[in-house]
N, C-alpha and C positions, 0 to 999 in steps of 0.2 A: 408274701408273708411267710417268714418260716415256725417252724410247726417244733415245740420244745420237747423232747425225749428226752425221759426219766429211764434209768436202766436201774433192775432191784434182782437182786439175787433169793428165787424161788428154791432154797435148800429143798425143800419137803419134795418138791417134783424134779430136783437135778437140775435146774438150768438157770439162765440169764435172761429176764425178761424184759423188752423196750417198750413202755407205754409211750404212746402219742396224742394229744386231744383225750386220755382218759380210757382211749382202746389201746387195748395189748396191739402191737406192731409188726412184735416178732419178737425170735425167742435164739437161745445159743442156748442146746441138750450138753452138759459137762457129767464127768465120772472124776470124784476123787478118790486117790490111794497113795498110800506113804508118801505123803507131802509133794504128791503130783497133781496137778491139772489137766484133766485129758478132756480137751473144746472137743464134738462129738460133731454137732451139727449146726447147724445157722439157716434159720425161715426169716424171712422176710413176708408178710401177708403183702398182698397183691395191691392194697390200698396207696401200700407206703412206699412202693417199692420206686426206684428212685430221687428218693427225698432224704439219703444222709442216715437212713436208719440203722441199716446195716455195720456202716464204718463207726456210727457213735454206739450203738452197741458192743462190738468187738471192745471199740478203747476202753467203755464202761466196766466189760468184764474182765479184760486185762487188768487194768486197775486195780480190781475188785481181789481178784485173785493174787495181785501182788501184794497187796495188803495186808492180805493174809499170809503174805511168807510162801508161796506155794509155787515150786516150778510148773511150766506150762510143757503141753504134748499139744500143737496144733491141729489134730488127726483133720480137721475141719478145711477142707482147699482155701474156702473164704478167711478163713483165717489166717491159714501157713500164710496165703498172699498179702495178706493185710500188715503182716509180722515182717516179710519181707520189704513192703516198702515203707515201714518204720522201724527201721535199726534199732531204734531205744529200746525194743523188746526183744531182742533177739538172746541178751543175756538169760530172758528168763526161760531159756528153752535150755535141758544139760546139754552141754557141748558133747556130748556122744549122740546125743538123737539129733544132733540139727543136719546133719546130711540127709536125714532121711524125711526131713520136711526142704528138702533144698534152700536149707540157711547157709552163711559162712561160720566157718568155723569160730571166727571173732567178728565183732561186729567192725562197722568201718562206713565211711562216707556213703554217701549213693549219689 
């Protein structure tokens, strides 16, 4: 049976939150400034941990955050890696900081 994750974005407390079954799941801490996105951190509670919460989080708040117009800074490892094995986000990283999350400079096949 899989278990359906709701991601909502908690402004007041800075972050991306994944409900699961009605429990928070896990959360992704973000900082915004001049129309940046800086992912900080990524929890997974111990309940969910391997069941997908993680990676649909991440896409949630990417999403979320492109929505909004807002370039991304993946400071978050879970995330740089998540951004690297989906190209489709790589644009939303400025091409001067993506060496420094180990992106390519342009996006491309994998």
């Amino acid at each position: 049976m899989s278990v359906r994750i709701d991601v909502t974005d908690n402004s007041a407390a800075q972050r991306y939150e994944a409900h699961a079954d009605g429990r928070e799941a896990g959360y992704i801490d973000y900082r915004v400034r001049d129309g940046r996105i800086t992912l900080v951190h990524t929890e997974v509670h111990d309940d969910f941990e391997g069941k997908g919460v993680g990676s649909t989080l991440v896409k949630g708040a990417l999403a979320q955050a492109a929505e909004a117009g807002l370039e991304l800074l993946p400071v978050c490892p879970f995330v740089a890696s998540y951004v690297k094995r989906h190209p489709e986000y790589v644009d939303f990283v400025p091409a001067s900081e993506r060496a420094r999350f180990g992106l390519p400079e342009t996006p491309g096949p994998t």
